[in-house]
N, C-alpha and C positions, 0 to 999 in steps of 0.2 A: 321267957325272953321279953323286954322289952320293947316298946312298942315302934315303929320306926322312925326314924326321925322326920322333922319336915327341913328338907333341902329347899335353902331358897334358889331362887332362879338363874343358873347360871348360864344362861343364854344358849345360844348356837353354837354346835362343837363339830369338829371332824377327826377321823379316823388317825391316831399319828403314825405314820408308813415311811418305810424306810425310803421309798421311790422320791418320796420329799424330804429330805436328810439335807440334801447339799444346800434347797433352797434356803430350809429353815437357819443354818447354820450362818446362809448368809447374811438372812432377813430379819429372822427372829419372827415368833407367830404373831405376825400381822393380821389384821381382817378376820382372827377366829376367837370367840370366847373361851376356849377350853379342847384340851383331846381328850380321847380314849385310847388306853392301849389297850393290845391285848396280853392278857397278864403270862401266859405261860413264855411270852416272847422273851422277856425280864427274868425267867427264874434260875437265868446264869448270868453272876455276878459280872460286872467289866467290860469292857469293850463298845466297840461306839453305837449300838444302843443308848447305852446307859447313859455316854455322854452324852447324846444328844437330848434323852427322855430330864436328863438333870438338869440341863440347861433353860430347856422347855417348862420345869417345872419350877421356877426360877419367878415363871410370866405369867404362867395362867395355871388355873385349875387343874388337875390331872383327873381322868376317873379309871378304874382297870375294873375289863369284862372278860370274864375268862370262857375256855369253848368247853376245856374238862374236866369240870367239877364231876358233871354224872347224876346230878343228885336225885335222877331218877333210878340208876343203876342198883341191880342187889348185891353187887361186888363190897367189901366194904370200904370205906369212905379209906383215902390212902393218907397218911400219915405221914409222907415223903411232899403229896404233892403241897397237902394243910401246910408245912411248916417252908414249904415255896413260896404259897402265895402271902403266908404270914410276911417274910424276911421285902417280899415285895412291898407288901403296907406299910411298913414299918421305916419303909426308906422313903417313899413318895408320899404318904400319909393322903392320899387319894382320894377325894370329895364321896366316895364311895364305891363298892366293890358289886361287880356283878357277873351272871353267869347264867345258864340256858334251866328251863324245864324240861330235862330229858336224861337220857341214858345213852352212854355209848361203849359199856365193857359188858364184860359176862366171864365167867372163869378166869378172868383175869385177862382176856385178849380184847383189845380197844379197837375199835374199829374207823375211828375218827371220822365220827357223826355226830347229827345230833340226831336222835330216833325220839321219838313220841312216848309218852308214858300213857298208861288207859286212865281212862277217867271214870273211877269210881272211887267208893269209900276205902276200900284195902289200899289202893296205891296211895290218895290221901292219906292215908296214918302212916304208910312209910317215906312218904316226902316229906311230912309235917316233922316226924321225927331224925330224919337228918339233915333237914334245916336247921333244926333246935340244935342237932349235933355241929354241926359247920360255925353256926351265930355264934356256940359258943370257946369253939377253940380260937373264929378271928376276933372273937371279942367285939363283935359290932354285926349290926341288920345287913345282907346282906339283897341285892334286887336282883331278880328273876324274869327273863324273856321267854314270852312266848314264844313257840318255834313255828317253823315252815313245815306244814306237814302231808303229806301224801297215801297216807293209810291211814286206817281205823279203826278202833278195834269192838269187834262186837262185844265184847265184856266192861265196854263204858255205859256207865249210868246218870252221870252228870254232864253237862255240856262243860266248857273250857273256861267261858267268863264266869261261872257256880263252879269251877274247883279252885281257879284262882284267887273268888272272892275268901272262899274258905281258908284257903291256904293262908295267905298275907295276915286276915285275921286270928290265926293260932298262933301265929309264928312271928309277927309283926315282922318280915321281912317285906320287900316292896315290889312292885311290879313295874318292869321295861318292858312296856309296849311297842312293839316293833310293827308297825303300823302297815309294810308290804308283807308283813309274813301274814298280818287280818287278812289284807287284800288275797294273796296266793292263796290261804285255805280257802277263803270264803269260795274263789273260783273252782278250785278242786274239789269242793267237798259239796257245792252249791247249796250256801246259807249267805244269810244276809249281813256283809258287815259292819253298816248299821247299827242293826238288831244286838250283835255282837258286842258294839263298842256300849252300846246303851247299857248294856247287863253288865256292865262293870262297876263296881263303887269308885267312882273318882278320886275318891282319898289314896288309893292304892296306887297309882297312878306315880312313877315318882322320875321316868325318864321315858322319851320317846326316841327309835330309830327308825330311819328313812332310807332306803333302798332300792336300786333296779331290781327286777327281773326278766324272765325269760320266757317269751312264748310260744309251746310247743303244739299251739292249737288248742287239743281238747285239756290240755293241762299245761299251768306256767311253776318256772321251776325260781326260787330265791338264787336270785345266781353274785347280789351283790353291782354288779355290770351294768357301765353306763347311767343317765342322769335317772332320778327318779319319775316315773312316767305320770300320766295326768291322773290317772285313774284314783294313783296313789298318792299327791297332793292335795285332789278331792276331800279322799278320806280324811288326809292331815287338818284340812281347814275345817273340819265334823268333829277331830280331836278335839282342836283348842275350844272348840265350843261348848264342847262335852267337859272339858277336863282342866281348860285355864291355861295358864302359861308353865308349860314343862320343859324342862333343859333337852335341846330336840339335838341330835347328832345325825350326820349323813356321814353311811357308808358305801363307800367304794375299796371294793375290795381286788375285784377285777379288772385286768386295761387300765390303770392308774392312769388317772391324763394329769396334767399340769396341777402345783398345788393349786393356782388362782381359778380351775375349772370348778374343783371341788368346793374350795371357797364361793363360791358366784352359787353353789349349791344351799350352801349354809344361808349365803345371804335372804335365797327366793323364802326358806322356811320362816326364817325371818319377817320378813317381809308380810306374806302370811299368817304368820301369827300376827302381827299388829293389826292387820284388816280385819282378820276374826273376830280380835278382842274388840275394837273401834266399832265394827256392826252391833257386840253383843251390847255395846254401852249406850249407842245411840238409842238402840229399840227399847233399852229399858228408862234411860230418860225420858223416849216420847211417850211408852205406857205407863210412866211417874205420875204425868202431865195432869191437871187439873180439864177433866168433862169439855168446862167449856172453852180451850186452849188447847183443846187436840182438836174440836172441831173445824172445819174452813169455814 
């Protein structure tokens, strides 16, 4: 497969939800650089969906992340759903296509999750190989999200940023950094992450999401809900530092409030990101600087 592409920067994006239909229909997307759908929403032909995703796609970017690929799953790859998401791509032609690191079937019964794959070498060579399988039925790199994870399995041997690294580089498919699902594991599983974003090769790096979640005390759960918390901006302003300017989306999935809530969402990352970038430029100018023109 070839190697992934470099997507230039298509700014700040949000969730496209039916809850904002009327607006958009009114408005037209104002105030957002681009949506995501999610793709299996699309894989029946018609109806005002479609008008509305066409319309939409008319103005700005489209990107589609799907929930059930599975590509962690040993079921095999399904050939109803491939030529779904195909007839999808093909209509929206979509700045690019994504979908989770995980499993959610077995014998054939779906359980509609996302579950965790083990990290070690045997699960690497059967993701690495139906990645290669998937890239090449849609005919193009496809990006991969970390997930929210709450168990772990004693048969992993690699950490998550050393299997991703691996992955991406066999496969040149790319990585969607979901930046509250670092924060939620880091908490759950108590690692640093930091340490986490650090281990990652930047290059791989090709979308970022931003999300609530949920605090259950000794554990918080990816609930999607409400603004994104401070915690998890932190980390965001350590991304762009770490990783440069990545087309960043905020999901709300839950409690849908107003589009202009979500928008005022997009904007703060935004916003964000330029301060990041602006710090990393100044420090490197002043450390440019000539000995005696940095001194007082």
């Amino acid at each position: 497969m070839s190697a992934m592409p470099t997507h230039h920067h298509l700014g700040h994006g949000i969730g496209l939800r039916r809850q904002h239909f009327p607006h958009l229909l009114e408005h037209g997307p104002h105030e957002v650089d681009w949506f995501e759908i999610i793709s299996e929403d699309y894989f029946v032909s018609g109806g005002r969906p479609w008008f509305v995703l066409e319309r939409m796609r008319r103005e700005v970017p489209i990107v589609a992340h799907g929930v059930a690929l599975g590509i962690g799953s040993t079921d095999p790859l399904s050939d109803d759903y491939l030529r779904s998401l195909r007839r999808v791509i093909d209509r929206i032609e979509p700045a690019w296509v994504s979908d989770h690191l995980c499993w959610g079937s077995f014998g054939g019964k779906y359980v509609h999750d996302l579950l965790p794959v083990p990290l070690n070498r045997a699960s690497l060579e059967h993701v690495v190989c139906r990645v290669n399988q998937v890239q090449d039925r849609l005919r193009r790199a496809i990006v991969l999200e970390n997930i929210s994870t709450y168990v772990s399995f004693t048969s992993s041997t690699m950490s998550e940023p050393e299997f991703l690294n691996s992955l991406t580089h066999r496969t040149g498919c790319g990585l969607l950094l979901d930046v509250n699902n670092v924060y939620v594991c880091a908490r759950n599983h108590g690692f640093d992450p930091v340490a986490y974003m650090d281990a990652l090769e930047p290059s791989i790096v090709k979308q970022i999401h931003l999300a609530g979640h949920t605090s259950y005390g000794d554990y918080i759960i990816d609930t999607h809900v409400g603004p994104v918390p401070g915690e998890v901006w932190e980390l965001y302003r350590l991304s762009v530092r770490r990783f440069g300017a990545v087309p960043t989306l905020i999901e709300w999935d839950e409690e849908i409030p107003k589009y202009e809530v979500v928008v005022a969402e997009s904007h703060r990352a935004a916003a964000i990101e330029r301060d990041a970038l602006a710090g990393m430029q100044s420090r490197t100018s002043y450390s440019e600087r000539p000995a005696r023109e940095a001194a007082p």
